[in-house]
Each structure stands twice: as structure tokens, then as C-alpha cells.
VOGU-3710 file (C-alpha; in Angstrom, 3 decimals, decimal comma):
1> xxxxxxxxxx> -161,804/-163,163/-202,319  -162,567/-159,631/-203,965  -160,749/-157,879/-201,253  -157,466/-160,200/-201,754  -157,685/-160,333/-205,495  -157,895/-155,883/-205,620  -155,036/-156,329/-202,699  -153,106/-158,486/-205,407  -153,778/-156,319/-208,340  -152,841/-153,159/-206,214
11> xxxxxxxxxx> -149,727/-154,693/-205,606  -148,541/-155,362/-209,243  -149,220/-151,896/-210,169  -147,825/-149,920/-207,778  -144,551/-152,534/-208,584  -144,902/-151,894/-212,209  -145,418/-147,987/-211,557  -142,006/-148,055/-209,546  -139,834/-149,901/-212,132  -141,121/-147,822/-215,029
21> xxxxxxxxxx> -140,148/-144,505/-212,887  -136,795/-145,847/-212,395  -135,974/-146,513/-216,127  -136,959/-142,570/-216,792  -134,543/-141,899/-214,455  -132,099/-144,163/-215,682  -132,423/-142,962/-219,245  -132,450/-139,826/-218,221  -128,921/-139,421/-217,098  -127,977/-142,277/-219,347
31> xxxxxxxxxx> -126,888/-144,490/-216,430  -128,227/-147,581/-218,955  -125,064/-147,831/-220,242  -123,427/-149,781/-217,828  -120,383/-151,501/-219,363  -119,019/-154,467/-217,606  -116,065/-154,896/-219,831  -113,882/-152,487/-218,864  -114,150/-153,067/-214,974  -111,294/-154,619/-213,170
41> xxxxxxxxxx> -111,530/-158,017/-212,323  -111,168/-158,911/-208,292  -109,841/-160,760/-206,426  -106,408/-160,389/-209,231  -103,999/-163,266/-209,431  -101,106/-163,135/-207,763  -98,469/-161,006/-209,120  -100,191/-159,924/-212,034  -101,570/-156,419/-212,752  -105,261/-156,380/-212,470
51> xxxxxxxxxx> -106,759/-156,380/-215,788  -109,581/-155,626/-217,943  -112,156/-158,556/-218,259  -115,140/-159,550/-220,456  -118,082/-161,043/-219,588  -117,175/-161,156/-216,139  -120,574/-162,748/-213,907  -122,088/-160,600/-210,910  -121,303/-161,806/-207,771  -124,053/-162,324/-205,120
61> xxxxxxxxxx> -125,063/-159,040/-204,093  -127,987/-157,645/-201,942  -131,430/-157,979/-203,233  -131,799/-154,406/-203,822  -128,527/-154,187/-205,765  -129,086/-157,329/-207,594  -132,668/-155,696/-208,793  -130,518/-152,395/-209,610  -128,075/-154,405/-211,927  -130,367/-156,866/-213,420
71> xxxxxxxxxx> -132,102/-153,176/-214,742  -129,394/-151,676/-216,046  -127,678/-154,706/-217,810  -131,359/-155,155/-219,556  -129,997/-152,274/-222,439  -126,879/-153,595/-222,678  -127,309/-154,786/-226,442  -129,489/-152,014/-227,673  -126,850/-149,201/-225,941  -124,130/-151,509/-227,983
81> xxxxxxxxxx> -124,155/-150,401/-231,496  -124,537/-146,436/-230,509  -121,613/-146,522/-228,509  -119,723/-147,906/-231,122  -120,615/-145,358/-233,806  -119,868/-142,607/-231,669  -116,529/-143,986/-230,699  -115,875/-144,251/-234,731  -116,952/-140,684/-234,716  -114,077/-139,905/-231,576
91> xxxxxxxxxx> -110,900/-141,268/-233,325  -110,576/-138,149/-235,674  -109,934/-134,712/-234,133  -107,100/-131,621/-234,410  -104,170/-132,412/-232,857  -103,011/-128,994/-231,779  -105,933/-126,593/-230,599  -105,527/-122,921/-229,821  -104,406/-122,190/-226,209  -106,381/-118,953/-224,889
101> xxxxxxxxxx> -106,245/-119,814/-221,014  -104,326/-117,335/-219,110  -102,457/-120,212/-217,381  -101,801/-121,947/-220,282  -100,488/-119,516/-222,036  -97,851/-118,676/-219,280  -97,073/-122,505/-218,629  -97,250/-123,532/-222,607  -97,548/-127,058/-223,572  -94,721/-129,852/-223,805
111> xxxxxxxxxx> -95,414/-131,285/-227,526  -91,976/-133,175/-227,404  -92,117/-137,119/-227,987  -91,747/-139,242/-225,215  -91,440/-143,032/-224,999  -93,913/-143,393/-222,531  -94,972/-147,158/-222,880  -91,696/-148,713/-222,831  -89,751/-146,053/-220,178  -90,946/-147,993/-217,294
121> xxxxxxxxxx> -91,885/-151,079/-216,394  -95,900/-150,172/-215,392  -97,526/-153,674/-214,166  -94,611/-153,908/-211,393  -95,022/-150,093/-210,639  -99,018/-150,351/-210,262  -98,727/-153,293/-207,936  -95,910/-151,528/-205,717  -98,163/-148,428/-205,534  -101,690/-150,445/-204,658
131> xxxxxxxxxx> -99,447/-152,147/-202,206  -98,060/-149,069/-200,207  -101,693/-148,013/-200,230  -103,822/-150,860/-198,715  -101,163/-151,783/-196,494  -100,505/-148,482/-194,405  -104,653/-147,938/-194,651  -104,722/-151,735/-193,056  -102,303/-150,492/-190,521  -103,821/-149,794/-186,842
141> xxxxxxxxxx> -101,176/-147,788/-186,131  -101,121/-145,308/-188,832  -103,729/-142,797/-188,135  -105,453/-139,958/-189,466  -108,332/-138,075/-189,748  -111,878/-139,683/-191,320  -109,602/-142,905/-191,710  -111,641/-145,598/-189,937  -114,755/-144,547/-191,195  -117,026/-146,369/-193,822
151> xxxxxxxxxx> -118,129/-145,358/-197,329  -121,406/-144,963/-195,965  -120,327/-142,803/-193,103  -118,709/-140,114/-195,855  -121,144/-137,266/-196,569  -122,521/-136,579/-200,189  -120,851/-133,464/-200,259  -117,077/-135,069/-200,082  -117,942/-137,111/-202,708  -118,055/-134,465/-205,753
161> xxxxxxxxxx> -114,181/-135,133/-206,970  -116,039/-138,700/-208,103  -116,270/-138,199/-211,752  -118,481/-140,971/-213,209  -118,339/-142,020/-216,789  -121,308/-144,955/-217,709  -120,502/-145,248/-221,186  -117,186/-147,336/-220,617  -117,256/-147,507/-217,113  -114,663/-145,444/-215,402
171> xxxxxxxxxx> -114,754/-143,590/-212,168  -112,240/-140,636/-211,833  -111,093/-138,662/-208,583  -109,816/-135,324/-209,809  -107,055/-133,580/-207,648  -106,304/-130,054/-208,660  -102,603/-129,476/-208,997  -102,153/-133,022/-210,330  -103,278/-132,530/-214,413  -106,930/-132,577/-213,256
181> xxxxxxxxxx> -108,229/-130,545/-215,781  -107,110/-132,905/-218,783  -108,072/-135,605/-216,979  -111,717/-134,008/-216,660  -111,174/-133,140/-220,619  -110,431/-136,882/-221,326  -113,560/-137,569/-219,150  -115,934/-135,374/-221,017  -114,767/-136,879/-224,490  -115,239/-140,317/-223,111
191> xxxxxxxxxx> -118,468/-139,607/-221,551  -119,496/-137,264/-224,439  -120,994/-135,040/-221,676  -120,172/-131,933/-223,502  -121,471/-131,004/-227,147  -119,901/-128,325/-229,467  -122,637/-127,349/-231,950  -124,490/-130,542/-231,359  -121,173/-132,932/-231,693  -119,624/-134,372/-229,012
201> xxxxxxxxxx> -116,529/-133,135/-228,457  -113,507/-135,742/-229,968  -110,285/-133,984/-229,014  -109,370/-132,931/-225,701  -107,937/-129,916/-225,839  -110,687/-128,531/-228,054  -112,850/-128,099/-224,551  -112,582/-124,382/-223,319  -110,882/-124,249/-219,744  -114,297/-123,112/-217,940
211> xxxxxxxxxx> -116,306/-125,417/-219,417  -113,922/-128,065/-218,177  -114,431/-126,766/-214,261  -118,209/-125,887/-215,076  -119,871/-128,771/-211,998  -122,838/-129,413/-214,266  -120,208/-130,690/-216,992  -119,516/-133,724/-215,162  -121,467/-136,732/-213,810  -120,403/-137,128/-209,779
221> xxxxxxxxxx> -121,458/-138,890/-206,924  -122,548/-135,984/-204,465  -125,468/-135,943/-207,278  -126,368/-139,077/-207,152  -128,944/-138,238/-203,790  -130,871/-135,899/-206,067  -131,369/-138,336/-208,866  -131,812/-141,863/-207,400  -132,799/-140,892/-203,576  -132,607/-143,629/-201,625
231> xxxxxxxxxx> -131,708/-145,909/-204,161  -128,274/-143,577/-204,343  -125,669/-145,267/-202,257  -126,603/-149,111/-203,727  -125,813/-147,493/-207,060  -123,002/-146,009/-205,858  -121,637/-149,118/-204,374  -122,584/-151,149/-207,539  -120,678/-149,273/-209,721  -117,399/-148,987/-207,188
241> xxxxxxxxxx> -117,526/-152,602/-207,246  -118,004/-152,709/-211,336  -115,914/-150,109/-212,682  -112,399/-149,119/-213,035  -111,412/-146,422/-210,500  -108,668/-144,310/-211,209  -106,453/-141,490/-209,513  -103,217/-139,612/-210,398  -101,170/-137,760/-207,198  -98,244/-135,987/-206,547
251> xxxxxxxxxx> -95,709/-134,949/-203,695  -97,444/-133,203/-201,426  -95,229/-130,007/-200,903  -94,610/-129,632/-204,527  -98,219/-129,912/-205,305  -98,321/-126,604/-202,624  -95,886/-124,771/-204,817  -98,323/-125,347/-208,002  -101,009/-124,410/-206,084  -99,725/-121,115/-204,845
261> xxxxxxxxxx> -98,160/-120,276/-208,575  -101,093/-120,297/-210,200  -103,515/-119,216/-207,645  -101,228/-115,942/-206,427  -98,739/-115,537/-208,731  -101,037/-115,018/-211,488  -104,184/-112,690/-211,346  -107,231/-114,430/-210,433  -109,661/-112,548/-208,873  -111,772/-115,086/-207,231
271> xxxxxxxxxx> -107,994/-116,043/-205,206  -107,813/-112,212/-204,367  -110,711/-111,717/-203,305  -111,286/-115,181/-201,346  -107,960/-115,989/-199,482  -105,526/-113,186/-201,158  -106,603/-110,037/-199,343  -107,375/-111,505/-195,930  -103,838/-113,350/-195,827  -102,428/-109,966/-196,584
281> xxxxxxxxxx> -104,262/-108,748/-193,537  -103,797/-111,628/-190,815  -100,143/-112,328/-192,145  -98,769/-109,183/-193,978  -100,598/-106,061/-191,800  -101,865/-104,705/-195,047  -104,954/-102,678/-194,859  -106,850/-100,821/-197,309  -106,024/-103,533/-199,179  -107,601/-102,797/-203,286
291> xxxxxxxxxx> -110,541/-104,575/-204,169  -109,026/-105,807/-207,450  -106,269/-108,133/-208,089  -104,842/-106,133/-211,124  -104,749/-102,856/-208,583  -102,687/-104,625/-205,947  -100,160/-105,936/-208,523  -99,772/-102,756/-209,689  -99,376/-101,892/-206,168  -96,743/-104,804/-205,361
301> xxxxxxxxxx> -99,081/-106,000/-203,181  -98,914/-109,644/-203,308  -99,561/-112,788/-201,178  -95,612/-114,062/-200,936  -95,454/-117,920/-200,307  -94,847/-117,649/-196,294  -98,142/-116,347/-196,045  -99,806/-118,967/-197,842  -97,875/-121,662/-195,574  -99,234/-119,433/-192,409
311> xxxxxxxxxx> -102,663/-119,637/-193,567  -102,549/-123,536/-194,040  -100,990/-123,771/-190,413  -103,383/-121,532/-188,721  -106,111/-123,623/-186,803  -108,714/-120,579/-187,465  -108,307/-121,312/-191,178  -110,312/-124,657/-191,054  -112,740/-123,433/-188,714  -114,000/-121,069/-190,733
321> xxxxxxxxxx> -114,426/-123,861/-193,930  -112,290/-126,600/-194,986  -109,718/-126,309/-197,004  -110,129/-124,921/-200,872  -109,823/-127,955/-202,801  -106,286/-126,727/-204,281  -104,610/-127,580/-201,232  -106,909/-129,942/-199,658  -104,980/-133,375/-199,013  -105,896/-136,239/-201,646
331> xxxxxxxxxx> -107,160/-138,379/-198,710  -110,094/-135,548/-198,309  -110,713/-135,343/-201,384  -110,458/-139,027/-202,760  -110,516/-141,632/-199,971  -108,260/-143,937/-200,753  -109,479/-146,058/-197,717  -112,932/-146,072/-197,957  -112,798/-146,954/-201,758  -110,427/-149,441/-203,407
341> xxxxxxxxxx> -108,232/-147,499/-206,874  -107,607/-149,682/-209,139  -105,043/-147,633/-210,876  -102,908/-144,709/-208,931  -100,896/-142,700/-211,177  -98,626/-140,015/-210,146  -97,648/-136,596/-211,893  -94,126/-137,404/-211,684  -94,483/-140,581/-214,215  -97,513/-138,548/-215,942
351> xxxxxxxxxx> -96,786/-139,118/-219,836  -95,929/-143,164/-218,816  -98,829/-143,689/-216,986  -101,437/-141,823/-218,649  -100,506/-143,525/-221,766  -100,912/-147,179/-219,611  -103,950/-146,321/-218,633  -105,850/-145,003/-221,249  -104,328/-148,392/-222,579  -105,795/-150,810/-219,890
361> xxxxxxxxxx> -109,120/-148,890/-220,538  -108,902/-149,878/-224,015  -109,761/-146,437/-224,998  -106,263/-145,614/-226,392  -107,459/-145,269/-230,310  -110,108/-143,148/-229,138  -107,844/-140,054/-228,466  -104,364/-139,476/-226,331  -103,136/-137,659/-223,335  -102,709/-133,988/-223,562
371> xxxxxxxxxx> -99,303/-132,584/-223,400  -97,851/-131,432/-220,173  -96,865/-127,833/-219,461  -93,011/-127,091/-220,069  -92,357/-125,094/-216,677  -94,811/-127,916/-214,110  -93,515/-126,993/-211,176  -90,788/-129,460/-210,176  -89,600/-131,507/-207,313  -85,983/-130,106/-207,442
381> xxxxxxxxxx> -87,468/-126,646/-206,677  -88,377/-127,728/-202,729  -85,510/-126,301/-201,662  -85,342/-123,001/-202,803  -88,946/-122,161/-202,062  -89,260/-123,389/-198,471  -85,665/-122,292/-197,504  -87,459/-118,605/-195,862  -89,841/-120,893/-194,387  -88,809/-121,775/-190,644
391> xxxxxxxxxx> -88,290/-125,563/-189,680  -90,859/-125,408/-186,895  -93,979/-124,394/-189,811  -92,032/-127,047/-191,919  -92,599/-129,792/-189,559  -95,882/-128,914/-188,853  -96,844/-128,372/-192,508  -95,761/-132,283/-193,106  -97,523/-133,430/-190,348  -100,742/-131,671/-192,112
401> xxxxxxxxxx> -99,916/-133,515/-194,933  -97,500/-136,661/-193,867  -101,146/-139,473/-194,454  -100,550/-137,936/-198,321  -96,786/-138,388/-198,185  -97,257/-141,905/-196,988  -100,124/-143,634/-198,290  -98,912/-142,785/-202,117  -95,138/-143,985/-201,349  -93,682/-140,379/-201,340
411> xxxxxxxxx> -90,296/-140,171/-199,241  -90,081/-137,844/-195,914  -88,693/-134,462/-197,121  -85,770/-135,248/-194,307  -83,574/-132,382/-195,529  -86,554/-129,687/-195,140  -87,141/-131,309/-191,884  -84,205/-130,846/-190,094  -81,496/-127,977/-189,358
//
């Protein structure tokens, strides 16, 4: 009787020991505040958008994941009346920040007015888009890479373009090229990730450029192994299931030109130094090349955009590592297959559906979109830049990239495609 009683007591400690180590954690990284009411509700009725619920019950889930959410909703009230104050605190801000970026200052922003809630009709254009989507990644006959594989088959490492915020429940995929780094901005302010003198930080374009792309800024799911362990992927799933996932793309070949304006038409040294100078060697027969990006300007010695589409093209480049994230397709970076987006916005319709969104989220009075750039790089400027570019490395530069073109509803570039 001793023996059982001690194995009893043994039991209910080590138990106790376990949940009080996972509530450190939790409060740690602040993962407590788990709001429910601004997930998405599923399954949706039919033809209407899917929407943001209240009180919306758990469904039956695995015992593991049920233990998981019965923890976190436990703070739910006492998490309540913080969150409020700071989002009090959020609603004032400067409208109209200094711009010191080198980028930023070339581009300039677009402060012009636009009618972006009425300009389109968003409920219809969010259902076509989610439509396109799961149907061609339902589709047996549309293949691509890493499509048939599970969540749980995708490594930690693809997962760090997951941007998690816990205080009003949003998950974010960031694709560079495709306003990523206001998004991120909108993501720290939301998330108050980011202080400024001990205040979070209320207006987006306040937060300096390289704090915005600093990884340690952001909350993402490739860090979730470090924090939770085992315990990782059920909390990963949870909150895929419970919170509002988001994405904004663009057409794939334009995204390309962005990509190669402000990564070699500007001076960056990391691009010069990484991809520049050994394009200018495999594609250009420079050698000797300088080992600064300011000397080989001065030089005229500059990656020109048939280099950059050789380098994409050339099997040795993804041997050596995949693809820089700039130019990496969204289906790498995102996987639209493996996890179901609740909202997929597009570049082209930026203003309209950022201003939907942050609408759905009901986080609109909290602060707006940034402006976009005057000179983004347009779709009507295909033309001119691939018309050096030889139809064969056309072709095969849409295959690389025809899973992006199709599972986000962008037409078949037929006129760059054909003599």
C-alpha cells in the first residue's frame, strides 16, 4: 500500500512539475494570449466570405491539443483588459514619418487618396481567389514540387516566412517583393514586438527598415522547436486551425523585375558580394571583379537583367542553396497547400485589400496601411524588360515559376511566350 500510495504521489508531482514548466514557457513568449475572436470561422456558408466570429467552441481535437488549448484559454480574461489599454494606447501616432532608407528614398511613397473600400467588390474577389487556390492544389494533375506532402512532412526551417501574432491572432506569410516589409511593420505594431524607448511602437512607418528584417523582431514558426520541443507542431497546428492566416502575392515575372531593381540596380553590398560578382563571372566573363559594390558602379560594372534570368535558369544555382528568398516562388516560401489562407491578397489590388483586411481583423482603428511607393514596378513594364531575353529562357523561366502563376489566378504571359 506504501509502495502504490509514493507511486501515486510521484505521479501528481511530476504532472504538476510539467504543467507549471509549460506556463513559464507560455508566459514567456506571451503565447497566453490566444484570441479566439478574430479567427475565421470553418466550414463558411455558402457564398459568403468567411468571417470573423466570437465565441466560437473548440472542436474535438487530440488529447494533447485539447490539454494545449484548455491552457492557454485559462488567461483569457486576465490578458483581456491589458490588451485593451494598449490598443487605446495604438490609435494615436504621426502620420508621416521621416523616410531615411536608401530604397525608399529612391521609390518615395504614394500619399494620394484612394477609395479603397468601395473600388472593388472584396467578398466576391476573396472567394474567387480561395477558389482558384484549393481547386488546382486538389487537382491530381497539376503538379509540382513539395506539393503532395503534409504539414508535418515540411521542415522547420521552411517555415520562418510564418509570422505569428498571439495578441489578436493572426498568422502572416511574408513574400519579399510583395509589400512585405509593411506588412511585417503592421505585424510588429499589432504584436507590440518592438519597443521604442520602452513604448510599443503605434505607427508603422515609425519602425526603422532593419529593425523591420531583424529575425529576432518577429515571432515565427521555425522557432517554435526551440521553445515548445515536442509540444511544437500541436501548437502549431492549433493555432493554423484558430487563427486568421493571411498572404498578399503578385505576378510572378513582375515580382522578378522588383527583385532585380532593388537588389542590383541599387548598391547593396550583401547582393554584390553574394550573387552580384559571381553572376558577373559565370555570365558576364568579368574577372578581377572589385570587392565593393560602390567600386564596380563606378566601374560600370553591373549585373544587367539577362544575367540575373541566367542565374535563376542554371541548374548549378540550386545546388549550391536554394533560392534567396527574393526570388524564391510563394509556394516555397508559403505553402499554400499544406496550410489553408484565409485571406490572399495581391499587390496589384494592394490599397483595396489591405484596407479589407485590416477591416475583417477588426484592427482598422488601430492604425492603417502604409502608402505604396510611386514608381512599384508595374505589370505594363513585362515587355520592355524581357524583350533581350530569348523565348527559349522565357519558357523555361515560366515553367520555374508557372505553380505561382496558377495557383494565385495570374494569366499565362502568352505574348512573352511565343515568337
Amino acid at each position: 500500500m506504501t509502495k502504490a500510495r509514493l507511486l501515486r504521489l510521484s505521479v501528481v508531482l511530476v504532472s504538476i512539475f510539467m504543467i507549471l514548466l509549460i506556463i513559464v514557457y507560455w508566459d514567456n513568449v506571451g503565447t497566453a494570449h490566444f484570441y479566439l475572436h478574430t479567427s475565421f470561422s470553418r466550414p463558411h456558408s455558402p457564398g459568403a466570405i468567411p468571417g470573423i466570429t466570437t465565441g466560437e467552441s473548440w472542436e474535438a481535437l487530440p488529447d494533447v491539443d485539447e490539454f494545449l488549448v484548455k491552457l492557454l484559454s485559462s488567461s483569457l480574461k486576465q490578458n483581456g483588459s491589458v490588451s485593451r489599454k494598449t490598443e487605446q494606447l495604438l490609435v494615436q501616432g504621426s502620420n508621416k514619418p521621416a523616410v531615411s532608407n536608401l530604397e525608399e528614398n529612391v521609390r518615395g511613397y504614394d500619399w494620394s487618396t484612394h477609395n479603397a473600400r468601395n473600388s472593388l467588390d472584396q467578398e466576391k474577389l476573396q472567394i474567387e481567389r480561395q477558389r482558384t487556390l484549393r481547386e488546382f492544389c486538389a487537382n491530381s494533375s497539376f503538379t509540382f514540387p513539395t506539393k503532395e506532402r503534409s504539414f508535418d512532412d515540411i521542415p522547420n526551417y521552411e517555415l520562418n516566412h510564418l509570422i505569428v501574432d498571439d495578441r489578436h491572432g493572426i498568422i502572416y506569410c511574408y513574400v519579399p517583393k510583395v509589400a512585405c516589409t509593411n506588412w511585417k511593420r503592421v505585424m510588429i505594431v499589432l504584436s507590440e514586438s518592438l519597443l521604442d524607448q520602452g513604448v510599443p511602437y503605434r505607427n508603422p512607418l515609425d519602425i526603422p527598415r532593419e529593425h523591420v528584417h531583424n529575425t529576432s523582431t518577429h515571432l515565427t514558426f521555425n522557432k517554435f522547436w526551440r521553445r515548445y520541443g515536442k509540444f511544437s507542431r500541436h501548437l502549431m497546428k492549433i493555432k493554423l486551425k484558430k487563427y486568421t492566416k493571411f498572404l498578399f502575392v503578385r505576378d510572378p515575372f513582375v515580382r522578378l523585375i522588383s527583385a532585380f531593381r532593388s537588389k542590383f540596380e541599387l548598391e547593396n553590398e550583401e547582393f554584390y558580394r553574394r550573387f552580384a560578382i559571381p553572376m558577373l563571372k559565370l555570365y558576364s566573363n568579368h574577372t578581377n571583379l572589385p570587392t565593393s559594390v560602390s567600386e564596380a558602379f563606378g566601374a560600370g560594372l553591373r549585373v544587367s537583367f539577362s544575367d540575373f534570368i541566367q542565374y535563376l535558369l542554371d541548374p548549378r544555382t540550386e545546388k549550391m542553396a536554394p533560392f534567396n528568398e527574393h526570388w524564391r516562388q510563394v509556394y516555397r516560401l508559403c505553402h499554400p497547400c499544406q496550410i489553408d489562407y484565409d485571406f490572399i491578397g495581391k499587390l496589384e489590388t494592394l490599397d483595396e485589400d489591405a484596407a479589407y483586411l485590416l477591416q475583417l481583423l477588426k484592427v482598422d482603428r488601430l492604425l492603417r496601411f502604409p502608402p505604396s511607393y510611386r514608381n512599384r514596378t508595374a505589370s505594363s513594364w513585362e515587355d520592355d524588360w524581357f524583350a533581350k531575353i530569348p523565348l527559349a529562357w522565357r519558357q523555361q523561366l515560366y515553367k520555374l515559376y508557372e505553380a505561382d502563376f496558377v495557383l494565385f489566378g495570374y494569366p499565362k504571359p502568352e505574348n512573352l511566350l511565343k515568337d
